[in-house]
One Martini backbone bead per residue (centre of mass of N, CA, C, O) as a GRO file, in nm:
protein
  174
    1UNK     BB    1   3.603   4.652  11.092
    2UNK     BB    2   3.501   4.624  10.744
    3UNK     BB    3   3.508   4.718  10.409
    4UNK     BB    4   3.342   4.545  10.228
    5UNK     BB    5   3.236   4.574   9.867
    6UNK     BB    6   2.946   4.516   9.945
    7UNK     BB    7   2.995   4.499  10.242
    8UNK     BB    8   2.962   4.539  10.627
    9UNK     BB    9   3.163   4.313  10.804
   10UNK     BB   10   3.252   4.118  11.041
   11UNK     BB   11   3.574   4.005  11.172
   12UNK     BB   12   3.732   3.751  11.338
   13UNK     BB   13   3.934   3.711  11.508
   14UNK     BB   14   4.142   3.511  11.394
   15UNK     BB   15   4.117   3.622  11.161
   16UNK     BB   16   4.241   3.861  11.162
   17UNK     BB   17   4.543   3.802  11.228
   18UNK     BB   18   4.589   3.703  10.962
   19UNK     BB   19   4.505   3.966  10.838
   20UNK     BB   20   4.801   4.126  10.977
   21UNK     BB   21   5.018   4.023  10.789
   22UNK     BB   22   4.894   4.194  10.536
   23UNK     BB   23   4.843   4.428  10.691
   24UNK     BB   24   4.879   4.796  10.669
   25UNK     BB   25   4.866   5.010  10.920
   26UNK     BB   26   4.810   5.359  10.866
   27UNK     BB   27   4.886   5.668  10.983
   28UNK     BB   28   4.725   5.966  10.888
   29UNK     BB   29   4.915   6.157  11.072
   30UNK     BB   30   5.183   6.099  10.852
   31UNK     BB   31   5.032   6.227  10.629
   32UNK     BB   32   5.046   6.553  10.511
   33UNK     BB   33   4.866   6.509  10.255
   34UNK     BB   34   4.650   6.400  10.356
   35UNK     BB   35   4.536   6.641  10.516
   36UNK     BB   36   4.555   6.862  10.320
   37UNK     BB   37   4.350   6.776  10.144
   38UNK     BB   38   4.080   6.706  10.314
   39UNK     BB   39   4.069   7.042  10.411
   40UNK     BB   40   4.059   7.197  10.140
   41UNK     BB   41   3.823   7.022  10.008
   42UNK     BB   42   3.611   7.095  10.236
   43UNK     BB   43   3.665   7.401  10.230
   44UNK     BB   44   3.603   7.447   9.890
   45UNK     BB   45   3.266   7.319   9.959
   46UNK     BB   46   3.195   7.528  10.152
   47UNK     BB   47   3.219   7.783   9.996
   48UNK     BB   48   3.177   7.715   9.672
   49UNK     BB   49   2.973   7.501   9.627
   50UNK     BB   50   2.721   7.391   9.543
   51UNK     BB   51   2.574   7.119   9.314
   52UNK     BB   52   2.862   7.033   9.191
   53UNK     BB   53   3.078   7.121   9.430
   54UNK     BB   54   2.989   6.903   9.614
   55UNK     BB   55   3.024   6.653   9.412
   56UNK     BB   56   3.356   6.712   9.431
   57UNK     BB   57   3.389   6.699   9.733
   58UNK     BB   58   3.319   6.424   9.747
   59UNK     BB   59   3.522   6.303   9.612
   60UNK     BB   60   3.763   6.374   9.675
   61UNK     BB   61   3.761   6.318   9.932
   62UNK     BB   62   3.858   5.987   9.860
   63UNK     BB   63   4.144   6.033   9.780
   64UNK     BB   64   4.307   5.969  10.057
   65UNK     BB   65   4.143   5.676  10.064
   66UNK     BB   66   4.316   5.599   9.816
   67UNK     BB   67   4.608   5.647   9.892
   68UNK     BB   68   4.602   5.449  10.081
   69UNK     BB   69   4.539   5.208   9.959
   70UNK     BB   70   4.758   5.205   9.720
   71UNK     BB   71   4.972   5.177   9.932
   72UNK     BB   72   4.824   4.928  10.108
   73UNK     BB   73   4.890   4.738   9.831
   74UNK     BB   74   5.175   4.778   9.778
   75UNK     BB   75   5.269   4.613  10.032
   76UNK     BB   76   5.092   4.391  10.000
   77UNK     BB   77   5.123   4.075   9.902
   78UNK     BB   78   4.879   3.992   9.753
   79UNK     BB   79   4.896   4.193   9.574
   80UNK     BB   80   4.999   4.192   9.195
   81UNK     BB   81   5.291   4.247   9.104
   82UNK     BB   82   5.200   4.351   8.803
   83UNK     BB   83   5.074   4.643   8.946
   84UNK     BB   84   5.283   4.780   9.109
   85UNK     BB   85   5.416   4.964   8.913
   86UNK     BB   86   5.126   5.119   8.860
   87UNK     BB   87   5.080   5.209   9.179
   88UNK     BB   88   5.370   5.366   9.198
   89UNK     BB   89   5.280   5.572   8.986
   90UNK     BB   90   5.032   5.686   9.126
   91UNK     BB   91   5.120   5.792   9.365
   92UNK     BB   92   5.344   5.997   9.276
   93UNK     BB   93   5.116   6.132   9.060
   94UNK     BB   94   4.992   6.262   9.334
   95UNK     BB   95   5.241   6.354   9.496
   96UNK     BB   96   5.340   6.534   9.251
   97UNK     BB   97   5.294   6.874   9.130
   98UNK     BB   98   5.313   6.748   8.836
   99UNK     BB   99   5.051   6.773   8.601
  100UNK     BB  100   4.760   6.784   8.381
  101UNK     BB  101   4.616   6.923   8.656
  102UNK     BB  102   4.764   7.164   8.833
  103UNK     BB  103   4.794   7.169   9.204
  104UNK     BB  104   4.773   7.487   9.233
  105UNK     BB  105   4.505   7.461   9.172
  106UNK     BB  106   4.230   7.485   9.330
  107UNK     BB  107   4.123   7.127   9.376
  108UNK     BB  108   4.110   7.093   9.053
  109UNK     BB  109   4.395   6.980   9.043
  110UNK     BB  110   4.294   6.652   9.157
  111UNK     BB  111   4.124   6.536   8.947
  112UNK     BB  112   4.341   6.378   8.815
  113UNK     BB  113   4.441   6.214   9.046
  114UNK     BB  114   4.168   6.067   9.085
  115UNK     BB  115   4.138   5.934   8.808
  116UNK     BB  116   4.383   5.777   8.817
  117UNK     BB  117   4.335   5.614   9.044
  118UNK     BB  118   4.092   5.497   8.944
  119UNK     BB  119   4.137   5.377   8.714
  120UNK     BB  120   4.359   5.180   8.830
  121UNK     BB  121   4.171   5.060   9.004
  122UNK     BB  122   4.008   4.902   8.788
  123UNK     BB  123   4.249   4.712   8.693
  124UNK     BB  124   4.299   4.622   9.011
  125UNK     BB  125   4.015   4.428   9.027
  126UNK     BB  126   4.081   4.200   8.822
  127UNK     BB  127   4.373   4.109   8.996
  128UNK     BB  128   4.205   4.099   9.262
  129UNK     BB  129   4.093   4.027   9.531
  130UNK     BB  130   3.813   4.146   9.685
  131UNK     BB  131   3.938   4.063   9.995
  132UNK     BB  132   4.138   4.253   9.987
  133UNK     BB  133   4.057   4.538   9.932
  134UNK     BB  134   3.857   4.549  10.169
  135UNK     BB  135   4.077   4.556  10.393
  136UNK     BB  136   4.204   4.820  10.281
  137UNK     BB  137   3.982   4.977  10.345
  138UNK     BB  138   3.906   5.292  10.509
  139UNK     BB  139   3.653   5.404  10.374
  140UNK     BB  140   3.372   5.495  10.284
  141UNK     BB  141   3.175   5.247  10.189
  142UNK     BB  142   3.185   5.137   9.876
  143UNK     BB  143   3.477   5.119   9.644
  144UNK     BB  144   3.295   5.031   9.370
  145UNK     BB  145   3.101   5.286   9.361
  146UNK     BB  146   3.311   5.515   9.370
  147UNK     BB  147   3.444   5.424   9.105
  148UNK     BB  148   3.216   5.440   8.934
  149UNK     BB  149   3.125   5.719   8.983
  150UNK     BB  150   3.380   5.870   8.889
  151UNK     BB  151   3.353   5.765   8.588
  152UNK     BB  152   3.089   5.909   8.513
  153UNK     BB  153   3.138   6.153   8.560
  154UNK     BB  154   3.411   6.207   8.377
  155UNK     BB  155   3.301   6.128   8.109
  156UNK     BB  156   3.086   6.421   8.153
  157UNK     BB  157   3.296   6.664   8.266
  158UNK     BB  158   3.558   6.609   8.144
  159UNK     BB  159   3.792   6.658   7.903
  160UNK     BB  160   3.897   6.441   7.656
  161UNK     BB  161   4.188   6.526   7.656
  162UNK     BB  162   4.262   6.418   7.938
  163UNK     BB  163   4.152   6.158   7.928
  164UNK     BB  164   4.341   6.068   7.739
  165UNK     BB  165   4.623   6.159   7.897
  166UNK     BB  166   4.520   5.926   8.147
  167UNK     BB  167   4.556   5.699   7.999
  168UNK     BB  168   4.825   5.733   7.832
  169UNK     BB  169   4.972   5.714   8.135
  170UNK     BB  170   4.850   5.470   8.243
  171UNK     BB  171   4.985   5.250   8.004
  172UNK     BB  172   5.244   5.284   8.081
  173UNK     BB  173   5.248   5.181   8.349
  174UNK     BB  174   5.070   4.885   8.276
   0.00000   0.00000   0.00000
């Protein structure tokens, strides 16, 4: 089953063979960031929760979700040439623990991480067919509100220095 960008459809036996061909399906137990984050952000949610640290603990928690996703459009053939090396750059920047807000601040570090990506995955939604995005996703929900729902908070919440070095940062890469 996948998770189409609007719904949720059964994908026939067929169809399947031909997208293994260009989907990389990846073990997330083999990416100890994928695990350590997906932890820390849950752990940190559970404990210092409230109304706004729940709604921050939900959207990190994508974030691993976004790295797969990002990882295997970066491998898959039918994603845009002209996007990957912007894709393989926000890679780099959610995993190298220099960033705009450092990863060693505990949860609050990976919020840069996370728009940084989502920011990303929205340039990158307009130049990829929209059933590439949907076969690569393996997280809950659909991806298209996901975005939304992040870069609307962020626009909200985050401190406009900040937006802004995420886009000039952004741009260098696109």
């Amino acid at each position: 089953m996948t998770n189409d960008i609007y719904e949720t459809t059964e994908i026939p036996a067929a169809e399947r063979e031909k997208i293994e061909e260009f989907v990389i399906d990846m073990d997330p137990k083999s990416f100890a960031f994928y695990e350590k984050l997906r932890r820390k952000a849950k752990d940190w949610s559970k404990d210092k929760g409230g109304k706004i640290g729940n709604k921050l603990g939900e959207y990190l928690f994508l974030l691993p979700d976004i790295f797969i996703l990002l990882t295997r459009l970066m491998k898959d053939k039918r994603a845009p040439i002209k996007r990957k090396l912007m894709v393989g750059g926000i890679i780099s920047y959610i995993i190298l623990p220099i960033d705009i807000i450092p990863d060693f601040i505990p949860v609050i570090g990976y919020v840069d991480d996370l728009v940084l990506a989502v920011m990303g995955l929205k340039i990158l939604i307009n130049d990829t067919d929209p059933q590439v995005l949907a076969e690569n996703w393996s997280g809950e929900g659909q991806i298209l509100n996901h975005v939304q729902k992040i870069l609307d908070a962020a626009d909200k919440f985050l401190d406009k220095n900040i937006m802004s070095r995420i886009k000039q940062w952004l741009r260098k890469m696109g």
